[in-house]
PyMOL Python script that loads the backbone (N, CA, C, O; Angstrom):
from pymol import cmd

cmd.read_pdbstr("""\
ATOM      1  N   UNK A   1     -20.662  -3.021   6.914  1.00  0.00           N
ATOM      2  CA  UNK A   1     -19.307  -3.155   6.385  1.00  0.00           C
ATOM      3  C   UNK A   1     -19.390  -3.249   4.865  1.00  0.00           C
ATOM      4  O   UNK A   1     -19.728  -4.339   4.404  1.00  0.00           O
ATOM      5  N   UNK A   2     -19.110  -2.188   3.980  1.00  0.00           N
ATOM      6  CA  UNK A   2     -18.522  -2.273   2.541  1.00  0.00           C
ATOM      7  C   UNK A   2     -17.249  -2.485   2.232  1.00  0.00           C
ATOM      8  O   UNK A   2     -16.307  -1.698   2.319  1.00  0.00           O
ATOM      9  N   UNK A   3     -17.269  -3.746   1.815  1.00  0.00           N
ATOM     10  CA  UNK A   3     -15.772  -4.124   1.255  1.00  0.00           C
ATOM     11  C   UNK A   3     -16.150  -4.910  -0.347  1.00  0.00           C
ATOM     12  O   UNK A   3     -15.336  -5.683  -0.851  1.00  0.00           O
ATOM     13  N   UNK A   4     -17.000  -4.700  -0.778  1.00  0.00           N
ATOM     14  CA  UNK A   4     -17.557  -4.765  -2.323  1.00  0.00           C
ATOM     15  C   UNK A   4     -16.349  -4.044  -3.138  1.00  0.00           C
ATOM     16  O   UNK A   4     -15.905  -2.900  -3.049  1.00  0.00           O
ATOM     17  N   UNK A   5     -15.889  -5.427  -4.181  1.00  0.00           N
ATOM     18  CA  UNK A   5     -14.539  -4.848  -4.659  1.00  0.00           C
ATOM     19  C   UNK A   5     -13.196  -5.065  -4.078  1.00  0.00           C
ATOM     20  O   UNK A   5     -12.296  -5.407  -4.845  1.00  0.00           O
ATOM     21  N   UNK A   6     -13.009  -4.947  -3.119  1.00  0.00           N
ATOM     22  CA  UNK A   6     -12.163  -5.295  -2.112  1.00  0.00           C
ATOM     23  C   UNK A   6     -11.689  -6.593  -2.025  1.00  0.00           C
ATOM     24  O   UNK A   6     -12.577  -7.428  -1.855  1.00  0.00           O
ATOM     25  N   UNK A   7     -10.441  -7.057  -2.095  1.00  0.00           N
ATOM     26  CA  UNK A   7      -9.792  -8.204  -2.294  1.00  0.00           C
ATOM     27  C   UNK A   7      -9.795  -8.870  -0.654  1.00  0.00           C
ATOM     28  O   UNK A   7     -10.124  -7.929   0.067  1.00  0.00           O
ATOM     29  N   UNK A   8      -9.655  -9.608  -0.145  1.00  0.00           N
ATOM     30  CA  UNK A   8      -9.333  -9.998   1.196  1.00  0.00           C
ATOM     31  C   UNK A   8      -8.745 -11.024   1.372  1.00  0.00           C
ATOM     32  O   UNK A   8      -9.111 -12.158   1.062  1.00  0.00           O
ATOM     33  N   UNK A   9      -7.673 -10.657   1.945  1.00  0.00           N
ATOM     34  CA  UNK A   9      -6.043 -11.208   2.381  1.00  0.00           C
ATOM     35  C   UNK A   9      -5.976 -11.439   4.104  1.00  0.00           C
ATOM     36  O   UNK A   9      -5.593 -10.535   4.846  1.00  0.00           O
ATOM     37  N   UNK A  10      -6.355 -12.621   4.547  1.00  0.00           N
ATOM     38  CA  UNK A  10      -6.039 -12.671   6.098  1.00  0.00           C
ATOM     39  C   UNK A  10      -4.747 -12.627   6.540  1.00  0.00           C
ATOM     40  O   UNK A  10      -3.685 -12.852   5.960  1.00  0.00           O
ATOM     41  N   UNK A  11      -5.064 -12.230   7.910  1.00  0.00           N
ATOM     42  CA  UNK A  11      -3.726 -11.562   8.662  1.00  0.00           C
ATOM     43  C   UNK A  11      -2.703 -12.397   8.762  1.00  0.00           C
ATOM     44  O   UNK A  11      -1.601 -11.863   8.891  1.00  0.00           O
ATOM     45  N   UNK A  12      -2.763 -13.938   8.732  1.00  0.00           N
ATOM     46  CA  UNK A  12      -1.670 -14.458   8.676  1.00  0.00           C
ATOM     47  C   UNK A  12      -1.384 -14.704   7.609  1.00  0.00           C
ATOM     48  O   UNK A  12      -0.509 -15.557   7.457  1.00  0.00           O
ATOM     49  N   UNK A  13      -1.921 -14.145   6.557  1.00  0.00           N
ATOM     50  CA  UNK A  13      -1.159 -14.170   4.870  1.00  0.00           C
ATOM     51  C   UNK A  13      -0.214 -13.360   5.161  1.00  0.00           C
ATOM     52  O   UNK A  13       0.856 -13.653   4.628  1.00  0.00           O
ATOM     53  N   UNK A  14      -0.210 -12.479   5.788  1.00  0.00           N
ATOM     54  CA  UNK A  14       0.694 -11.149   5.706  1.00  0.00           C
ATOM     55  C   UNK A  14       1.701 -11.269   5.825  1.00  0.00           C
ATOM     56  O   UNK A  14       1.861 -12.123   6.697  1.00  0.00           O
ATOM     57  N   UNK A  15       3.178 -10.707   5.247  1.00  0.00           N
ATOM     58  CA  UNK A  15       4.450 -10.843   5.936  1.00  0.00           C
ATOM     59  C   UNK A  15       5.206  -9.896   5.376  1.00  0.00           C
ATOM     60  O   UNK A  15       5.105  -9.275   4.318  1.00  0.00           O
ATOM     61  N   UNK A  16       6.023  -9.880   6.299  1.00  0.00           N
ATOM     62  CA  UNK A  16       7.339  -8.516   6.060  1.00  0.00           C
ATOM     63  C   UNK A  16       7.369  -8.552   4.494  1.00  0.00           C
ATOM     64  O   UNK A  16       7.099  -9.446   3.692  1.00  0.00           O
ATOM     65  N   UNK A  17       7.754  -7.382   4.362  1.00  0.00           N
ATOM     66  CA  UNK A  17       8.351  -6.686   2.984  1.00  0.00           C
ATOM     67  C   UNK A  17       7.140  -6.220   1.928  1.00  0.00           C
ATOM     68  O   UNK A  17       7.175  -5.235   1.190  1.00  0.00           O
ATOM     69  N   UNK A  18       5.889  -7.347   2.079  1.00  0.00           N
ATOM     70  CA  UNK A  18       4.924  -7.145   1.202  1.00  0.00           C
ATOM     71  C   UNK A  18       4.816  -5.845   0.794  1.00  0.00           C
ATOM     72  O   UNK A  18       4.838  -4.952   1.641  1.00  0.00           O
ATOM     73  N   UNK A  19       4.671  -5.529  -0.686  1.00  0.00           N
ATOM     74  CA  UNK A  19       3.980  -4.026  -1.083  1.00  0.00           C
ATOM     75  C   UNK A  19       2.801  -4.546  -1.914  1.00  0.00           C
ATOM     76  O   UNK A  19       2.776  -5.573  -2.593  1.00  0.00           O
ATOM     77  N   UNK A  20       1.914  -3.722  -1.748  1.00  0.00           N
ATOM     78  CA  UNK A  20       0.409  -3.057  -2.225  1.00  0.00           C
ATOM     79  C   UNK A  20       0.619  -2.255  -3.563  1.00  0.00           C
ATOM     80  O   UNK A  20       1.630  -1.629  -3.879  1.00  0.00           O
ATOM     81  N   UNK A  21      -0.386  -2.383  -4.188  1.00  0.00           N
ATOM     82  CA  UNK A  21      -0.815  -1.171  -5.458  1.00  0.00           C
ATOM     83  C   UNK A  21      -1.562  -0.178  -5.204  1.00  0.00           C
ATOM     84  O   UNK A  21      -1.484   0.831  -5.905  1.00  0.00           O
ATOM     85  N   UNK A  22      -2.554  -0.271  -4.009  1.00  0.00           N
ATOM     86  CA  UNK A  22      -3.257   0.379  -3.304  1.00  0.00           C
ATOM     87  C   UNK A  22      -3.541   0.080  -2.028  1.00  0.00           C
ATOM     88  O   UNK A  22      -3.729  -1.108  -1.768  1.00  0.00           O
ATOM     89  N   UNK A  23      -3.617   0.870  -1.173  1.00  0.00           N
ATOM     90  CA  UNK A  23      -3.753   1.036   0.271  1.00  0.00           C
ATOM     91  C   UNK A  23      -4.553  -0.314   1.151  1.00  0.00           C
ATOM     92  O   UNK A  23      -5.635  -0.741   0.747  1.00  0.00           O
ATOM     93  N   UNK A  24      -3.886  -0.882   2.345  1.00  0.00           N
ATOM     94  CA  UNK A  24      -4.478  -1.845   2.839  1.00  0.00           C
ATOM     95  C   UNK A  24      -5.283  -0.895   3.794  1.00  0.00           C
ATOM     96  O   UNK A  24      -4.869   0.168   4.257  1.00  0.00           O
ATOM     97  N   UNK A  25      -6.711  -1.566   4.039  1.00  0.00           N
ATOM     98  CA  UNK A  25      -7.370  -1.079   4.790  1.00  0.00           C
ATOM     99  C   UNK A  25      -8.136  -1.992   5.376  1.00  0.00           C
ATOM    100  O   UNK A  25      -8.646  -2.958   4.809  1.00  0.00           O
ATOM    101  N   UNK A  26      -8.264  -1.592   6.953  1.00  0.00           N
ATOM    102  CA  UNK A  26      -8.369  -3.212   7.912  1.00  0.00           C
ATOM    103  C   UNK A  26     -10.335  -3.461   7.339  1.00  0.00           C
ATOM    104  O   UNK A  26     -11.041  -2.784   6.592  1.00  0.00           O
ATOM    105  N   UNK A  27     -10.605  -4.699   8.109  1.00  0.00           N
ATOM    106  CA  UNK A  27     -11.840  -5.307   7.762  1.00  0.00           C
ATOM    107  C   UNK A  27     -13.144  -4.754   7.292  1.00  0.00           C
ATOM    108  O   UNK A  27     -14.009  -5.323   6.626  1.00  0.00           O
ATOM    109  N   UNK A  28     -13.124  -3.544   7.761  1.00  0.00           N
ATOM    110  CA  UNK A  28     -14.039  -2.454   7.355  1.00  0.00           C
ATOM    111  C   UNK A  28     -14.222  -1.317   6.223  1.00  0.00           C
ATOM    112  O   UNK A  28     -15.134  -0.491   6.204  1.00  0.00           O
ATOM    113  N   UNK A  29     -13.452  -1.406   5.533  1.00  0.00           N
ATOM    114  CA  UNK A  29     -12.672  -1.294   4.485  1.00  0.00           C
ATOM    115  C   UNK A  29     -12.883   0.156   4.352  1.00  0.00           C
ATOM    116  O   UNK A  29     -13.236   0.650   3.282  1.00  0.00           O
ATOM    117  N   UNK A  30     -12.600   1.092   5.789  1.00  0.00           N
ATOM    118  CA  UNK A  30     -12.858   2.173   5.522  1.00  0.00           C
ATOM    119  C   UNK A  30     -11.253   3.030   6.484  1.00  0.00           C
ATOM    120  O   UNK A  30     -10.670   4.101   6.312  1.00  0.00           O
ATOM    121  N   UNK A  31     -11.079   2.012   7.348  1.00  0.00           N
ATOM    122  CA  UNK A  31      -9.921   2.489   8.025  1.00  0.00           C
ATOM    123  C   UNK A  31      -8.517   2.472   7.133  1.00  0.00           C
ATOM    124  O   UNK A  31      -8.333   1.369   6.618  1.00  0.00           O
ATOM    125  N   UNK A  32      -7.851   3.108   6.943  1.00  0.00           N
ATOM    126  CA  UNK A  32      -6.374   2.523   6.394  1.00  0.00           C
ATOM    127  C   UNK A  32      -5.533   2.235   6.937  1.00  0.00           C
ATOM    128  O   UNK A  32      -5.070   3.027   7.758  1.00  0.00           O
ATOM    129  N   UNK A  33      -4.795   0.664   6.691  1.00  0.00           N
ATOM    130  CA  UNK A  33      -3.866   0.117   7.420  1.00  0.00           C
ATOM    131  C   UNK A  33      -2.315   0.512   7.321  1.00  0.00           C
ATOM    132  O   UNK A  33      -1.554   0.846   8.229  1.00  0.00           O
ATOM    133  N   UNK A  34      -2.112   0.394   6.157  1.00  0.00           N
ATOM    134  CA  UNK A  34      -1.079   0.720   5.173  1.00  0.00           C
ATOM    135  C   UNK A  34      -1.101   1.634   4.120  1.00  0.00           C
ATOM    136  O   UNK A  34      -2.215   2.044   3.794  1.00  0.00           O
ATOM    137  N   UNK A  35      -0.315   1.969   3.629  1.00  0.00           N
ATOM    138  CA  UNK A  35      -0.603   3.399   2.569  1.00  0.00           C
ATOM    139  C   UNK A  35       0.449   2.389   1.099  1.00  0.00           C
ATOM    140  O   UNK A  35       1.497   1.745   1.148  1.00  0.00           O
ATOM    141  N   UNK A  36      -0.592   2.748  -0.127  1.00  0.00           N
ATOM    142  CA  UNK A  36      -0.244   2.352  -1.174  1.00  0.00           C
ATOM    143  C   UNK A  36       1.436   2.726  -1.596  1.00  0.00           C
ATOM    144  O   UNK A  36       2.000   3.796  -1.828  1.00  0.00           O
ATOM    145  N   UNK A  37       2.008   1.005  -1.565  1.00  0.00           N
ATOM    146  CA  UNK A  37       3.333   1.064  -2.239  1.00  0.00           C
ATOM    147  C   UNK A  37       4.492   0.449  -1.337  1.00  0.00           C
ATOM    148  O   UNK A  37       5.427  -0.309  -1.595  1.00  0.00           O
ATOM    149  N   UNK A  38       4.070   1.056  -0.215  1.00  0.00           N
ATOM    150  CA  UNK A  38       4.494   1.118   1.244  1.00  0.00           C
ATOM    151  C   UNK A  38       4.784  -0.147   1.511  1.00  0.00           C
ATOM    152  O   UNK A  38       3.863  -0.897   1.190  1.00  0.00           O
ATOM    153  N   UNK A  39       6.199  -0.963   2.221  1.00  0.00           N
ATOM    154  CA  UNK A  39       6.399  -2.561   2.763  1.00  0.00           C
ATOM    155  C   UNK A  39       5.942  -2.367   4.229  1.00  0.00           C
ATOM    156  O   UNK A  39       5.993  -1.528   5.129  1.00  0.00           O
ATOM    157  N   UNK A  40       5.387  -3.817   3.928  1.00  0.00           N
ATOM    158  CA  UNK A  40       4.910  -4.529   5.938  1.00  0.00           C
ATOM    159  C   UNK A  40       5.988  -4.752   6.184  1.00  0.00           C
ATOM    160  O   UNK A  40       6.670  -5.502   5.486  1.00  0.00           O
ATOM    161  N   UNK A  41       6.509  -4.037   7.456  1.00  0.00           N
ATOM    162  CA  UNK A  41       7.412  -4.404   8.928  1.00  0.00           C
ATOM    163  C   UNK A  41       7.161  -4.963   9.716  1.00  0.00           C
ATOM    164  O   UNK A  41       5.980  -5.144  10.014  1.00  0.00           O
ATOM    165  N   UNK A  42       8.041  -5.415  10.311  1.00  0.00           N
ATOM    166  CA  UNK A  42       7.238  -6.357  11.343  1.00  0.00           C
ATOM    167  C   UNK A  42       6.433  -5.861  12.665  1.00  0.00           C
ATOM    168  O   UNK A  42       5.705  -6.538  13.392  1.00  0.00           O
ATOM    169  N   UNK A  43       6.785  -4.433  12.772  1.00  0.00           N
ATOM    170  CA  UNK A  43       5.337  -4.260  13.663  1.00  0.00           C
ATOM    171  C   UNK A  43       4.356  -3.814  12.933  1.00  0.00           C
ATOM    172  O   UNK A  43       3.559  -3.108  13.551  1.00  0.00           O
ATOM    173  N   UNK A  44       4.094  -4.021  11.585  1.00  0.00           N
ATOM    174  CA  UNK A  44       2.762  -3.987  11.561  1.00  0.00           C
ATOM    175  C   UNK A  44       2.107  -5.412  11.283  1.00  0.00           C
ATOM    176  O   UNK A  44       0.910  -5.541  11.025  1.00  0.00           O
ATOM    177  N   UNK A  45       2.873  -6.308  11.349  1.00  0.00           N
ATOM    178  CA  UNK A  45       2.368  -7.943  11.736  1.00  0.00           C
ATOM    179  C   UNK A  45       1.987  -8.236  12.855  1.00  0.00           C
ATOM    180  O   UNK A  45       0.977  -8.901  13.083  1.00  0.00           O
ATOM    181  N   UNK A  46       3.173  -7.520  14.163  1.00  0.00           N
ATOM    182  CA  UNK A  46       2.956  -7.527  15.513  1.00  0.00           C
ATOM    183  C   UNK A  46       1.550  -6.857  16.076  1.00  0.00           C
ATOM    184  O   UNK A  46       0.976  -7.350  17.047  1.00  0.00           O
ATOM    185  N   UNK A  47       1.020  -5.629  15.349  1.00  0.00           N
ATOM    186  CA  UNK A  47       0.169  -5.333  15.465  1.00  0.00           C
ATOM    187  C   UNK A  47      -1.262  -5.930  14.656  1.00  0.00           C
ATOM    188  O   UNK A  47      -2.182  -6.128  15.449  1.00  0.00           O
ATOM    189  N   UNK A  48      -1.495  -6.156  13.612  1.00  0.00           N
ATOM    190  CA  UNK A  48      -2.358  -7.566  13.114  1.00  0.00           C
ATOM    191  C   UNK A  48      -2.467  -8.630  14.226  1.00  0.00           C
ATOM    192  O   UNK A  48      -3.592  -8.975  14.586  1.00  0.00           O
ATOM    193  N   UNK A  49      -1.380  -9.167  14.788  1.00  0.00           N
ATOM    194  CA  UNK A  49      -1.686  -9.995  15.907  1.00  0.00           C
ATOM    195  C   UNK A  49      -1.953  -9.727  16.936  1.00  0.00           C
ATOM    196  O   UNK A  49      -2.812 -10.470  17.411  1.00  0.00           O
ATOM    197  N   UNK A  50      -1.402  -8.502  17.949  1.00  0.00           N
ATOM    198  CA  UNK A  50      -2.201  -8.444  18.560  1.00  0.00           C
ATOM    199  C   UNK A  50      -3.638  -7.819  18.610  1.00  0.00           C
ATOM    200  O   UNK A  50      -4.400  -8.090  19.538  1.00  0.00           O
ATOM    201  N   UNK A  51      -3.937  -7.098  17.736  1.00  0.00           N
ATOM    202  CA  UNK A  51      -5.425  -6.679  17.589  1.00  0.00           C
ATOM    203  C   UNK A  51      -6.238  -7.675  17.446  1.00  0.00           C
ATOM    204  O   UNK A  51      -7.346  -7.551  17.967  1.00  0.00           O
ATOM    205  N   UNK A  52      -5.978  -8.708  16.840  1.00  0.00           N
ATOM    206  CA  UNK A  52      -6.599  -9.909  16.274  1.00  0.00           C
ATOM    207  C   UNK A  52      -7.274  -9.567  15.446  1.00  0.00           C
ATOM    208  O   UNK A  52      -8.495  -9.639  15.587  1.00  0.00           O
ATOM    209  N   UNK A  53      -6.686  -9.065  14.268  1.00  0.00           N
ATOM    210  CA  UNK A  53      -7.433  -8.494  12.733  1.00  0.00           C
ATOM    211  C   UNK A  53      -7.592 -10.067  11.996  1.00  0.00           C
ATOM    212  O   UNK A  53      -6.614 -10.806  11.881  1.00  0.00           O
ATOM    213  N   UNK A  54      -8.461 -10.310  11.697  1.00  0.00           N
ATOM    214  CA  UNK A  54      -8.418 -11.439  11.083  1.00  0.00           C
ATOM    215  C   UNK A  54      -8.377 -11.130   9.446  1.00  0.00           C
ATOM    216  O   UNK A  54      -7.840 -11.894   8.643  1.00  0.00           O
ATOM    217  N   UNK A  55      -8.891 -10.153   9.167  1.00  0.00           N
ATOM    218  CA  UNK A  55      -8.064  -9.888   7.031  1.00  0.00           C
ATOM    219  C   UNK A  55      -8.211  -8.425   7.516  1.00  0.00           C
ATOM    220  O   UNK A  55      -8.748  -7.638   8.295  1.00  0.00           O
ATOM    221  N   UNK A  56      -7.134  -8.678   6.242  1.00  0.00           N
ATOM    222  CA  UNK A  56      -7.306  -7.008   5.655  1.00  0.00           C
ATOM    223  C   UNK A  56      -7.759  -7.002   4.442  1.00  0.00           C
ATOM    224  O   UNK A  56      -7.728  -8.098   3.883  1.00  0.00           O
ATOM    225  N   UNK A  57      -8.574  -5.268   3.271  1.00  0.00           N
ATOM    226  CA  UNK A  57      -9.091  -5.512   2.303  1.00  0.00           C
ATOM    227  C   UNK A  57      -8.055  -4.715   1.584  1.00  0.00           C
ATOM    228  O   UNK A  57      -7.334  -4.034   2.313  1.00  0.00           O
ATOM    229  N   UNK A  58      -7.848  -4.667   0.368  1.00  0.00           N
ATOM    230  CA  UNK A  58      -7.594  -3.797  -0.634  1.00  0.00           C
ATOM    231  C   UNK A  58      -7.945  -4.127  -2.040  1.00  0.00           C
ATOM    232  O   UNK A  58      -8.522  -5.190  -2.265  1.00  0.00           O
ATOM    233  N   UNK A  59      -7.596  -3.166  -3.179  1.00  0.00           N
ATOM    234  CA  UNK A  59      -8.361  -3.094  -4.416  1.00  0.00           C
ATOM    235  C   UNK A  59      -7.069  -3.120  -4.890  1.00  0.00           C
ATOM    236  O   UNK A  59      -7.236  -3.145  -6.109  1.00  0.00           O
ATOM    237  N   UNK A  60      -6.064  -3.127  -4.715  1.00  0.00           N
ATOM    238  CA  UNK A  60      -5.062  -3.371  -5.119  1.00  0.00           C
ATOM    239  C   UNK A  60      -4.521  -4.791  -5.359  1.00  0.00           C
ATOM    240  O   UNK A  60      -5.270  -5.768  -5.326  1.00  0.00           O
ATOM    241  N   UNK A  61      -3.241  -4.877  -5.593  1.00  0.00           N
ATOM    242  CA  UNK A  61      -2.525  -5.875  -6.390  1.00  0.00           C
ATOM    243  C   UNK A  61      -0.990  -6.251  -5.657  1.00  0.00           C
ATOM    244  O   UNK A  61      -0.092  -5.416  -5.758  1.00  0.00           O
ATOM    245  N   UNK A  62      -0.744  -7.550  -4.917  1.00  0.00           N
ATOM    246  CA  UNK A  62       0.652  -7.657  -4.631  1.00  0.00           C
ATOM    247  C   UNK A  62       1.714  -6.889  -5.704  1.00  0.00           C
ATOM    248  O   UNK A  62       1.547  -6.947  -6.922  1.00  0.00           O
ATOM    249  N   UNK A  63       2.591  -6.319  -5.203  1.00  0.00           N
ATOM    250  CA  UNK A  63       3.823  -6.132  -6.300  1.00  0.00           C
ATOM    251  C   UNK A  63       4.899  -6.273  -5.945  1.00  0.00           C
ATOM    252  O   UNK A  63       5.002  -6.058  -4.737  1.00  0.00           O
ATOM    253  N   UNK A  64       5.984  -6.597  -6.520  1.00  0.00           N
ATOM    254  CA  UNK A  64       7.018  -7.145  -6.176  1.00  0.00           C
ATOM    255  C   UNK A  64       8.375  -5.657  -6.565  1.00  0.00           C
ATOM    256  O   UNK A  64       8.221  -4.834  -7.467  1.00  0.00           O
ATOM    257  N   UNK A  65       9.283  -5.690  -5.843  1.00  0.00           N
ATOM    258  CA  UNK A  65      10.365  -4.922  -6.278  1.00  0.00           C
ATOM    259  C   UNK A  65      10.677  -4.342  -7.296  1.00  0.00           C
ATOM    260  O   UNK A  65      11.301  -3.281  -7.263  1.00  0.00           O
ATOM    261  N   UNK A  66      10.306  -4.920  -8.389  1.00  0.00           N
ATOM    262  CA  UNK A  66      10.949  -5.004  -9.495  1.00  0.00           C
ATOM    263  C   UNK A  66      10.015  -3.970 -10.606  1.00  0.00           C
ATOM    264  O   UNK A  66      10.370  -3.288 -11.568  1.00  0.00           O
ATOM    265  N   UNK A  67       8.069  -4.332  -9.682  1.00  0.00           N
ATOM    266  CA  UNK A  67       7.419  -3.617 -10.293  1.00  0.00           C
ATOM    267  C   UNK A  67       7.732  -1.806 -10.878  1.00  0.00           C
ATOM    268  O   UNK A  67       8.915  -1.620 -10.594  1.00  0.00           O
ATOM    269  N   UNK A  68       7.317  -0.835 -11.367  1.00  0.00           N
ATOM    270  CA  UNK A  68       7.407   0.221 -11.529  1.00  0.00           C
ATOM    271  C   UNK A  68       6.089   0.964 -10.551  1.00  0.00           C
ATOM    272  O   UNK A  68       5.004   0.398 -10.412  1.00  0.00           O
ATOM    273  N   UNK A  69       6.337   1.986 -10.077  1.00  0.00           N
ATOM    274  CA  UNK A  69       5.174   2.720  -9.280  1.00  0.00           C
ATOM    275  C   UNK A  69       4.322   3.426 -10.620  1.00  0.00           C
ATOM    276  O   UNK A  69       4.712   4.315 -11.377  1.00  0.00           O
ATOM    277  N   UNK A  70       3.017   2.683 -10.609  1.00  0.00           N
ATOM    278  CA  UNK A  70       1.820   2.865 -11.467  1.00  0.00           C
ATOM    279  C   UNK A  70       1.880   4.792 -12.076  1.00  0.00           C
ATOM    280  O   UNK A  70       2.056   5.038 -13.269  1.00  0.00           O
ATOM    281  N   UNK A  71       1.736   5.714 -11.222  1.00  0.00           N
ATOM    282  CA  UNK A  71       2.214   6.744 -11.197  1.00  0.00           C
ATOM    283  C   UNK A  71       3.309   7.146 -11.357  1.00  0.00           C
ATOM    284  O   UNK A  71       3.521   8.317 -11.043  1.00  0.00           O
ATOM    285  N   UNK A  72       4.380   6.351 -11.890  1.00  0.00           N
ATOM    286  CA  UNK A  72       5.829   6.653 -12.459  1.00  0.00           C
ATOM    287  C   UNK A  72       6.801   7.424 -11.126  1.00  0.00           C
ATOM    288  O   UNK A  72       6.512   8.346 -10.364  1.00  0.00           O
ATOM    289  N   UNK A  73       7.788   6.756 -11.232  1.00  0.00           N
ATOM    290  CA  UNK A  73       8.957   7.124 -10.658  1.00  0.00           C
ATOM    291  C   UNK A  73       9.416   8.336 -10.404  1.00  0.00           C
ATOM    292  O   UNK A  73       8.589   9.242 -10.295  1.00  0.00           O
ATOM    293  N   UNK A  74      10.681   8.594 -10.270  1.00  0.00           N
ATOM    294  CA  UNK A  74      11.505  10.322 -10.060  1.00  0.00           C
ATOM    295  C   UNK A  74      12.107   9.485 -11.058  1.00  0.00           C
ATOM    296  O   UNK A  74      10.972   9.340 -11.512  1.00  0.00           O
ATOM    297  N   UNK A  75      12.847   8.767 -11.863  1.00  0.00           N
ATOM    298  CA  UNK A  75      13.513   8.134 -12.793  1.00  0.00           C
ATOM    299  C   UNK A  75      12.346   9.072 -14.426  1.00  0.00           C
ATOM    300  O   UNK A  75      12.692   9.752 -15.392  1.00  0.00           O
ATOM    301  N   UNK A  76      11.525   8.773 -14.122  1.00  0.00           N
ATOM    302  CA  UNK A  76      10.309   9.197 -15.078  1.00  0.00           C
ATOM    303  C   UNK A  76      10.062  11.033 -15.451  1.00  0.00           C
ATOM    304  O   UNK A  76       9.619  11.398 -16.540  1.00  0.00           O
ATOM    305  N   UNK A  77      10.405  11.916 -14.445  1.00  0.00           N
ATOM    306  CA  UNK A  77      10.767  13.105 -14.477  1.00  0.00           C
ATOM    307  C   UNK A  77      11.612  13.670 -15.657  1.00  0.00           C
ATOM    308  O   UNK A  77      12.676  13.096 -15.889  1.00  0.00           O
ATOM    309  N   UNK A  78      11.243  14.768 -16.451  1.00  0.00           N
ATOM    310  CA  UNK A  78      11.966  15.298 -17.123  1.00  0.00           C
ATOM    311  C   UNK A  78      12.788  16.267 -16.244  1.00  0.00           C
ATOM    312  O   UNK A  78      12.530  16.720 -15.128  1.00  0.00           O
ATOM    313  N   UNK A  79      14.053  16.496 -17.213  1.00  0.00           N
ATOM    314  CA  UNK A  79      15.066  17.568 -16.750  1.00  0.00           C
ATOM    315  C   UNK A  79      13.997  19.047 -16.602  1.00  0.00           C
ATOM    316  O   UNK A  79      13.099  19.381 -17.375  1.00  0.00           O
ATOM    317  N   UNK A  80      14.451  19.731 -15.372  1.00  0.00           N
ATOM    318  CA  UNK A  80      13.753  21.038 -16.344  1.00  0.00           C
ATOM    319  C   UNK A  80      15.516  21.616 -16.685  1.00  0.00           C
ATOM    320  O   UNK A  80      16.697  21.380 -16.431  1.00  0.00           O
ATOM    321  N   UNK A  81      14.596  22.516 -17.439  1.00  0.00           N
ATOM    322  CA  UNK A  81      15.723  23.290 -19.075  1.00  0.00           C
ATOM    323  C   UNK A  81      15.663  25.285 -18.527  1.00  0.00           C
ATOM    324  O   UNK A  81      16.277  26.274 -18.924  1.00  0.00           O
ATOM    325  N   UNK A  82      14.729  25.089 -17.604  1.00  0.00           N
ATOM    326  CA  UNK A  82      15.085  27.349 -17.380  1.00  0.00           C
ATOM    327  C   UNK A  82      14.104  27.375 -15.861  1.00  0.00           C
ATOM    328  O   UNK A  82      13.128  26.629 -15.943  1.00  0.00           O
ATOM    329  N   UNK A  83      14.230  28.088 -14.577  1.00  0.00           N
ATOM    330  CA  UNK A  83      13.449  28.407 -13.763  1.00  0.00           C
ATOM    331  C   UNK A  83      13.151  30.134 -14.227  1.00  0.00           C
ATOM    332  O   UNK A  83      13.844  31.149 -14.302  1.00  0.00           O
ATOM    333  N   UNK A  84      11.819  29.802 -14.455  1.00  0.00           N
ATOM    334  CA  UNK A  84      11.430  31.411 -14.407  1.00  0.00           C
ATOM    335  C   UNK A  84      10.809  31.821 -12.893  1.00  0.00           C
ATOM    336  O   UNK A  84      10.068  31.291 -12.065  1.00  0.00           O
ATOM    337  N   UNK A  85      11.434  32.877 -13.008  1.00  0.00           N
ATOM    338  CA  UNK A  85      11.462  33.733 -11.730  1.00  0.00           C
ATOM    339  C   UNK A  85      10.113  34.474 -11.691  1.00  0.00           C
ATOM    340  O   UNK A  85       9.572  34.730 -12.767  1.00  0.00           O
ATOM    341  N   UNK A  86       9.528  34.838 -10.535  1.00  0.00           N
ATOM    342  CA  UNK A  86       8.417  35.413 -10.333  1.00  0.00           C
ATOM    343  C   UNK A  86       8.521  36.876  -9.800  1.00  0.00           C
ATOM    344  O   UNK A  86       9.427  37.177  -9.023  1.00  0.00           O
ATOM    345  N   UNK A  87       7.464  37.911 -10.275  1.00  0.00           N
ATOM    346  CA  UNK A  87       7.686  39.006 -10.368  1.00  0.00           C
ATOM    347  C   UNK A  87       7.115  39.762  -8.864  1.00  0.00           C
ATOM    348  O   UNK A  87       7.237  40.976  -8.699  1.00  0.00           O
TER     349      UNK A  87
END
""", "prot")
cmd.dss("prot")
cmd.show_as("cartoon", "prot")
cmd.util.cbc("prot")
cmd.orient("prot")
């Protein structure tokens, strides 16, 4: 198991709404649980419990609502100004 780097957050830390900076990935830190950005629902708590995952890892960072997506928004997009047509 490589999880070197890898933060570890047990399963009953977990709760609805949480978002990631990067991808949760269960104990083995090779499967992915969650996909970066993405909120926990409650079946994926329901499922933490019943699997009996005891942590999950990521290299990421809690973020809250308010954060900006690291990779910038559709807010962040310029206008385009002409579509050129292809020949």
């Amino acid at each position: 198991m490589e999880t070197q780097g890898f933060k570890k957050i047990a399963g009953g830390d977990l709760q609805t709404g949480m978002r990631f900076s990067a991808p949760l990935f269960f104990e083995d830190g090779r499967n992915m649980f969650l996909a970066e950005g993405k909120s926990l629902k409650p079946y994926h708590l329901a499922a933490v419990a019943r699997w009996n995952v005891p942590f999950v890892v990521t290299y990421g960072k809690l973020i809250s609502d308010t954060d900006k997506p690291e990779n910038g928004g559709i807010e962040d997009l310029e206008p385009l100004d002409e579509l050129e047509e292809l020949q």
